[in-house]
Structure formats: structure tokens, C-alpha cells
C-alpha positions as CSV (number, residue, x, y, z in Angstrom):
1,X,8.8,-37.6,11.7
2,X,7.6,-34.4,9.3
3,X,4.6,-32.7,10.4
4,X,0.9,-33.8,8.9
5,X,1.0,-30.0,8.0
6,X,4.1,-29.7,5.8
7,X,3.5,-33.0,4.5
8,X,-0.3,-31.9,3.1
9,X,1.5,-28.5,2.4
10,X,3.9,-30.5,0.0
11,X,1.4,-32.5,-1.7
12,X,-1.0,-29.0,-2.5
13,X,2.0,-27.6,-4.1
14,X,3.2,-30.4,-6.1
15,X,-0.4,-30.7,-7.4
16,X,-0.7,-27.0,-8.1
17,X,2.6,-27.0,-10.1
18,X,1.3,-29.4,-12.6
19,X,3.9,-31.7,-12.9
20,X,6.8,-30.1,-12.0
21,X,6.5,-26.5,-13.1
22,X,7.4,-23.9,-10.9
23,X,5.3,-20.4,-10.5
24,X,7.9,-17.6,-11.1
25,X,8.3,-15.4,-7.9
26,X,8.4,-12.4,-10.1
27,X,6.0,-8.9,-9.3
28,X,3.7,-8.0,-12.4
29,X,5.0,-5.7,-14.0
30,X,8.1,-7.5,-13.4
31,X,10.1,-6.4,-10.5
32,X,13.5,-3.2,-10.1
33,X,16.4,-5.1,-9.6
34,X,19.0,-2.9,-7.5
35,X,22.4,-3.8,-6.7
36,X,23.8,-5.7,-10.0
37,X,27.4,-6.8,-9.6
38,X,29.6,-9.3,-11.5
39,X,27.8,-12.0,-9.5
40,X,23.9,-13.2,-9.6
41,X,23.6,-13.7,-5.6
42,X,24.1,-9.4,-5.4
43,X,21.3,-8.4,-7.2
44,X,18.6,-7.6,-4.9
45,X,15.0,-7.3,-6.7
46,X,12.0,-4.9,-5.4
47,X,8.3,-4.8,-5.5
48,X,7.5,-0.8,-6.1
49,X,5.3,0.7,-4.2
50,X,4.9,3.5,-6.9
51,X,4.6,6.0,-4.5
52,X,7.8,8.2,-3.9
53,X,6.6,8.5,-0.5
54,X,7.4,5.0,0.7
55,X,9.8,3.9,-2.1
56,X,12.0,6.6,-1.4
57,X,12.7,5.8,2.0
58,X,13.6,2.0,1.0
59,X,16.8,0.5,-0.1
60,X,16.6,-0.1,-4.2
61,X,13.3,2.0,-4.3
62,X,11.3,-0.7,-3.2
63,X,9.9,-3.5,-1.0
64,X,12.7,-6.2,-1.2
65,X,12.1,-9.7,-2.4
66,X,14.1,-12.6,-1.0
67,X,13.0,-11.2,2.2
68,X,11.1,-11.1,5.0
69,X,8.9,-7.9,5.9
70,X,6.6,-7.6,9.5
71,X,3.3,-5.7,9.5
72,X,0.5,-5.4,11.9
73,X,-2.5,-2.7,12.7
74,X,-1.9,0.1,15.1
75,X,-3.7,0.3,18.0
76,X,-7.6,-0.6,17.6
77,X,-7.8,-3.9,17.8
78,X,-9.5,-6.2,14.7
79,X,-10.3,-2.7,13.1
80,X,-6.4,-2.2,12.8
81,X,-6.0,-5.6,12.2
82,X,-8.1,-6.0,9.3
83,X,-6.4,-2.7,7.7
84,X,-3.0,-4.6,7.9
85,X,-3.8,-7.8,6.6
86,X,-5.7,-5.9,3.3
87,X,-2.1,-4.2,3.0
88,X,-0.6,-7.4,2.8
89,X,-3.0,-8.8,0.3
90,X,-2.3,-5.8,-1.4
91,X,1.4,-6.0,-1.8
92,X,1.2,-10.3,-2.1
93,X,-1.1,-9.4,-5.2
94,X,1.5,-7.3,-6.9
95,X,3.7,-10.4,-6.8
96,X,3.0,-13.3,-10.0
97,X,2.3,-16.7,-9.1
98,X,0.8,-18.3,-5.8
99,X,0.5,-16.9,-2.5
100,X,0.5,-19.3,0.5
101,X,-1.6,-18.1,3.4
102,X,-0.9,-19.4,6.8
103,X,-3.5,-19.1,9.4
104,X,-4.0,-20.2,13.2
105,X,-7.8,-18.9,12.8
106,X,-10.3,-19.9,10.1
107,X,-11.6,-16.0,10.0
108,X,-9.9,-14.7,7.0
109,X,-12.6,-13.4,4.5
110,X,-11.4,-14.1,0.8
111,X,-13.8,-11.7,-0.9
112,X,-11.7,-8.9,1.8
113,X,-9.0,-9.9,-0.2
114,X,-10.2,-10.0,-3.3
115,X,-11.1,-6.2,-2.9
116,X,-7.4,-5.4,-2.6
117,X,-6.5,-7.3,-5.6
118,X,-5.8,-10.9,-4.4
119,X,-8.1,-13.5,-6.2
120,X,-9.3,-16.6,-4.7
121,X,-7.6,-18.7,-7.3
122,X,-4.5,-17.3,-6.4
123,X,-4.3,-18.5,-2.5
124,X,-3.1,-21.6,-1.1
125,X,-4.4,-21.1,2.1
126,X,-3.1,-23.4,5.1
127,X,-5.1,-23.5,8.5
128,X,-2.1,-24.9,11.2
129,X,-3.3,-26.1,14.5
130,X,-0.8,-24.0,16.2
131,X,1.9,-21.3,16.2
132,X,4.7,-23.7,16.1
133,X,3.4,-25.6,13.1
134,X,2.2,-22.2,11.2
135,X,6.1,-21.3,11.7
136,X,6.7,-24.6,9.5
137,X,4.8,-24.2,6.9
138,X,5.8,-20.4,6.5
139,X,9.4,-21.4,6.6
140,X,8.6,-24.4,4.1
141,X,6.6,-21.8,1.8
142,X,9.5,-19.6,1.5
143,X,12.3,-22.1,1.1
144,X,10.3,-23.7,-1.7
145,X,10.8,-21.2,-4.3
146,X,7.8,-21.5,-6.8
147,X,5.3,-19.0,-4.8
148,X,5.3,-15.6,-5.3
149,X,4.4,-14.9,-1.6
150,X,4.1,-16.5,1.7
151,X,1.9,-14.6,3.9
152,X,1.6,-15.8,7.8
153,X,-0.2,-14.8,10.8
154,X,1.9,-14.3,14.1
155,X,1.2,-13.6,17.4
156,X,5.0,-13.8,18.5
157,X,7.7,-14.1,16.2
158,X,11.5,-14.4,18.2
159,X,14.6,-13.0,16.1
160,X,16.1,-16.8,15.9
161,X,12.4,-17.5,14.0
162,X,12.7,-14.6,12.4
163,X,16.6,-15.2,11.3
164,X,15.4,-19.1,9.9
165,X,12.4,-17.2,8.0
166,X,14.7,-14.3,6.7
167,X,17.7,-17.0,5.2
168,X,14.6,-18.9,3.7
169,X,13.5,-15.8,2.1
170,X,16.9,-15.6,0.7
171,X,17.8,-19.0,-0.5
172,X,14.4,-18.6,-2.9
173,X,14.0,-15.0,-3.4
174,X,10.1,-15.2,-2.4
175,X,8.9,-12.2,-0.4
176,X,7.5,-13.0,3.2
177,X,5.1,-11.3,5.1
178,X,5.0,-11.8,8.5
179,X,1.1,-10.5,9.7
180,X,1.5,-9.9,13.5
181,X,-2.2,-11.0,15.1
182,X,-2.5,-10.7,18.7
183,X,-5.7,-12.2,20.9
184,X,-5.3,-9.8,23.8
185,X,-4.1,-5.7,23.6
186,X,-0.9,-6.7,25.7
187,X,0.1,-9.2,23.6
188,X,1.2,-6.1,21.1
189,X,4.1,-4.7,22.9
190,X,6.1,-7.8,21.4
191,X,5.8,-5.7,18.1
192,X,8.1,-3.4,18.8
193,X,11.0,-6.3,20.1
194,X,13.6,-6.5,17.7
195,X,13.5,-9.2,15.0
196,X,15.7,-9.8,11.6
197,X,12.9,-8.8,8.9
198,X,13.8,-6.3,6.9
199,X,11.2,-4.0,7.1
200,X,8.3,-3.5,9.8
201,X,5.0,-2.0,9.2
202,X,1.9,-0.5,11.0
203,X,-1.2,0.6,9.8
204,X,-4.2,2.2,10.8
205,X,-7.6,2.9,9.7
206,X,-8.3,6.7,8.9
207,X,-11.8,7.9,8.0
208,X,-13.2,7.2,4.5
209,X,-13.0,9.3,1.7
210,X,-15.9,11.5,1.4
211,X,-18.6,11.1,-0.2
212,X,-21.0,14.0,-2.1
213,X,-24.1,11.4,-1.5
214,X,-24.8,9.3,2.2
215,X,-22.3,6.4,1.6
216,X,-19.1,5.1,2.5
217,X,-16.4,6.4,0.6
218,X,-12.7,4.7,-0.2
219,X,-11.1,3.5,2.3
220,X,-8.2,5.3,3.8
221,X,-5.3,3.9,5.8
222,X,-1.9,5.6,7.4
223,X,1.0,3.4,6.2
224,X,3.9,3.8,8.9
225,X,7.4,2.4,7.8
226,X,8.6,1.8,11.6
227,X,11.8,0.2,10.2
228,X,14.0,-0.9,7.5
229,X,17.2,-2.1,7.2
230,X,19.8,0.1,5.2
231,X,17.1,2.4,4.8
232,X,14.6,5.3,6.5
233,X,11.2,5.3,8.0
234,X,8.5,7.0,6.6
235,X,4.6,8.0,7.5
236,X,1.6,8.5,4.9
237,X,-1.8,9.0,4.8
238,X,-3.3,7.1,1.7
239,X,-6.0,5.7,0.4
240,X,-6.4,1.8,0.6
241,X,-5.4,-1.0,-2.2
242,X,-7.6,-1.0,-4.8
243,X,-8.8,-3.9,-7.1
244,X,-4.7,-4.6,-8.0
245,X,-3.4,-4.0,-5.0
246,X,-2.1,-0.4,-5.6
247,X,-2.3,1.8,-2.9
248,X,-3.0,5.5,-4.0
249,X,-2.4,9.3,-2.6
250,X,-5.5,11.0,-0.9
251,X,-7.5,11.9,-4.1
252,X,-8.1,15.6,-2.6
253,X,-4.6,15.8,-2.1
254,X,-3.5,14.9,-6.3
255,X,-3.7,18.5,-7.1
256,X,-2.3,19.6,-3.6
257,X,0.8,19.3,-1.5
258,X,1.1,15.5,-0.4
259,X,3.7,16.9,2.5
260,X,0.4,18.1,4.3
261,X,-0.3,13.8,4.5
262,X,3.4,12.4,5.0
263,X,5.7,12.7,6.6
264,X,9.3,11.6,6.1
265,X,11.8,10.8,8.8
266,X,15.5,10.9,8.7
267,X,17.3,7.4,7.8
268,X,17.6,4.9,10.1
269,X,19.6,1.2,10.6
């Protein structure tokens, strides 16, 4: 018997496509496309980070679509937290069509998002009673085809979920973020157990951009790349996604040398 969830998640799409049109899972602008060969299945498209900081450490130049991607905050809790789920917003808000939001909490704050580029009218947001049942719908969101990202927030994701969500990822060419959420400090050390996503991420908050009057300046974040398949790793300090989701280099740094803020590793599998 199908799940209440993936059956209300069904209906919401079919609704939102209108009759049977289907959202194109394409980045705006529209996305690279590395790797072409005689066949369709070896073209592997990517959603540019337009910083040659990050892009330059992954495969094709950018983040890879048709594939699943971890992130989570570093180590301060829901200050972290928040940072990493903004970074997601940001890069689902590159992406053209729907995004699908799976949640296990009702906290997620859609003007937050909207900040980093991710409208309200954009998000299908899903509210699953339980981990298991989030795991469904992500799954079902990626395998569907028509969104242009499927965001969902995990506390423990094993690498036989993570293999399901990564060939689901494939079979539609819709990017997945996986948003690692953890309600105790402990619960964390899982983020470092091997999974199949193609990249993993961890961010963390810096302090704001200065300001010449008493306010609170731009947020700033450091970006880690802690993995990627077929590619490096890299490290950045930057400033937070704007209102389109771009992230941008430290604005005192434009003029200056950005290797004083990043910090690029040597390649890894």
C-alpha cells in the first residue's frame, strides 16, 4: 500500500504541472554540459558556481546535475545549520522549475529563503511525519523528473539510501541536495561516514561584512568542499547568496589576492 505522503506528493505535482506539462530541470542561465560523446546518457550537465574557486576543483567546472550533493553546517549548532540550508536555497534557486522541500520539522522560514534567491512560489514544500517517509518522498521527487531540485532534511542518510537517491538522481537528471540536520551535537559525527553523493559540503558562519555605520553588514560564510567524486576539495571564505542565489568573493578582497580567503587542496577520489 503507497504511503499517504507520496500519494499527496503525486497529486501536488500533477496539479502543479497543469495538465501534464513537465518543469524543465535546466539551471538559468541554462546549465555547462561536460562530457559529450556519441551517446546522450554521457553528457553530464553542471550548475556553475561562477567562482573559480569552487568550480575549479569540480569535475565539468561545476555542481553536477543528475546527482546527489550532501551539505550541512560546521560545528555551532542551528547557527551553522541555518548557513547551510541558505546555501542550498541558494544553489536550488539557480536551478528553473520547482523545487521540492522535504522537511521532518515545520521550522523552515520561507522569507530566509527568499533572501537567497528562492521564491515562495517556487517551493513545494512536504512536511513527512518521519525520516523514513522524508526518504520517500525525496527519492520520489528526484525520480520524477519535472523539478528542478529536490531538497531534503536528514539526520542520518546510510550509503544503500544514499545509492537509491543517487540512481534516482540519474534516471531524471534533477539535482538533489541532501541537508544533514542533527537534534543533538553527537548525532554529527555520521557526517563524515561515507555515503554515494557526489559531493559533500560544510559551511560555517563567519562574521558580517563591515559596515561604515552601526548595522549588520552582508553575511559571510566559509564554503568547505570536504568531497567530490572525480574531483578536489576546496575551502573559501565568501560572502553569502544574494537575492539570486549567487554567492560572491569577500568584497574587500575584489581588488586583492583571494588566496589570502581560499584555500585549495590537492585532488581527491
Amino acid at each position: 500500500m503507497m504511503s499517504p505522503h507520496l500519494t499527496a506528493l503525486r497529486a501536488r505535482i500533477r496539479e502543479l504541472e497543469g495538465g501534464g506539462k513537465r518543469f524543465a530541470a535546466r539551471s538559468e542561465p541554462e546549465a555547462s554540459v561536460a562530457g559529450r560523446g556519441d551517446e546522450p546518457s554521457t553528457e553530464t550537465r553542471v550548475l556553475p558556481f561562477e567562482l573559480p574557486a569552487l568550480d575549479a576543483a569540480l569535475p565539468g567546472g561545476g555542481l553536477a546535475l543528475g546527482a546527489l550533493h550532501e551539505i550541512a553546517g560546521s560545528g555551532r549548532g542551528a547557527v551553522d545549520g541555518a548557513a547551510a540550508a541558505l546555501f542550498a536555497a541558494g544553489i536550488a534557486a539557480r536551478t528553473r522549475g520547482r523545487v521540492l522541500w522535504c522537511v521532518a520539522r515545520s521550522d523552515l522560514f520561507a522569507p530566509a529563503l527568499a533572501q537567497a534567491g528562492l521564491a515562495p512560489d517556487r517551493v513545494i514544500y512536504v512536511e513527512a511525519g518521519d525520516e523514513p517517509a522524508l526518504l520517500a518522498c525525496f527519492e520520489e521527487g528526484l525520480r520524477h523528473g519535472g523539478l528542478g531540485a529536490v531538497v531534503a532534511e536528514l539526520g542520518r542518510l546510510s550509503m544503500p539510501a544514499s545509492r537509491r537517491l543517487q540512481l534516482a538522481a540519474e534516471s531524471s537528471g534533477t539535482l538533489g541536495l541532501a541537508l544533514r540536520r542533527w537534534r543533538r551535537a553527537e548525532s554529527a559525527e555520521g557526517f563524515g561516514q561515507p555515503t554515494a553523493a557526489a559531493t559533500r559540503w560544510r559551511v560555517t558562519v563567519l562574521p558580517s561584512a563591515p559596515l561604515p555605520v552601526p548595522g549588520v553588514g552582508r553575511a559571510r560564510w566559509r564554503v568547505e568542499l570536504v568531497r567530490c567524486r572525480a574531483g578536489g576539495s576546496a575551502d573559501a571564505a565568501l560572502e553569502a547568496c544574494d537575492g539570486a542565489g549567487r554567492l560572491a568573493v569577500l568584497s574587500d578582497l575584489v581588488h586583492g589576492s583571494a588566496e589570502e580567503a581560499v584555500g585549495q587542496r590537492s585532488a581527491s577520489g
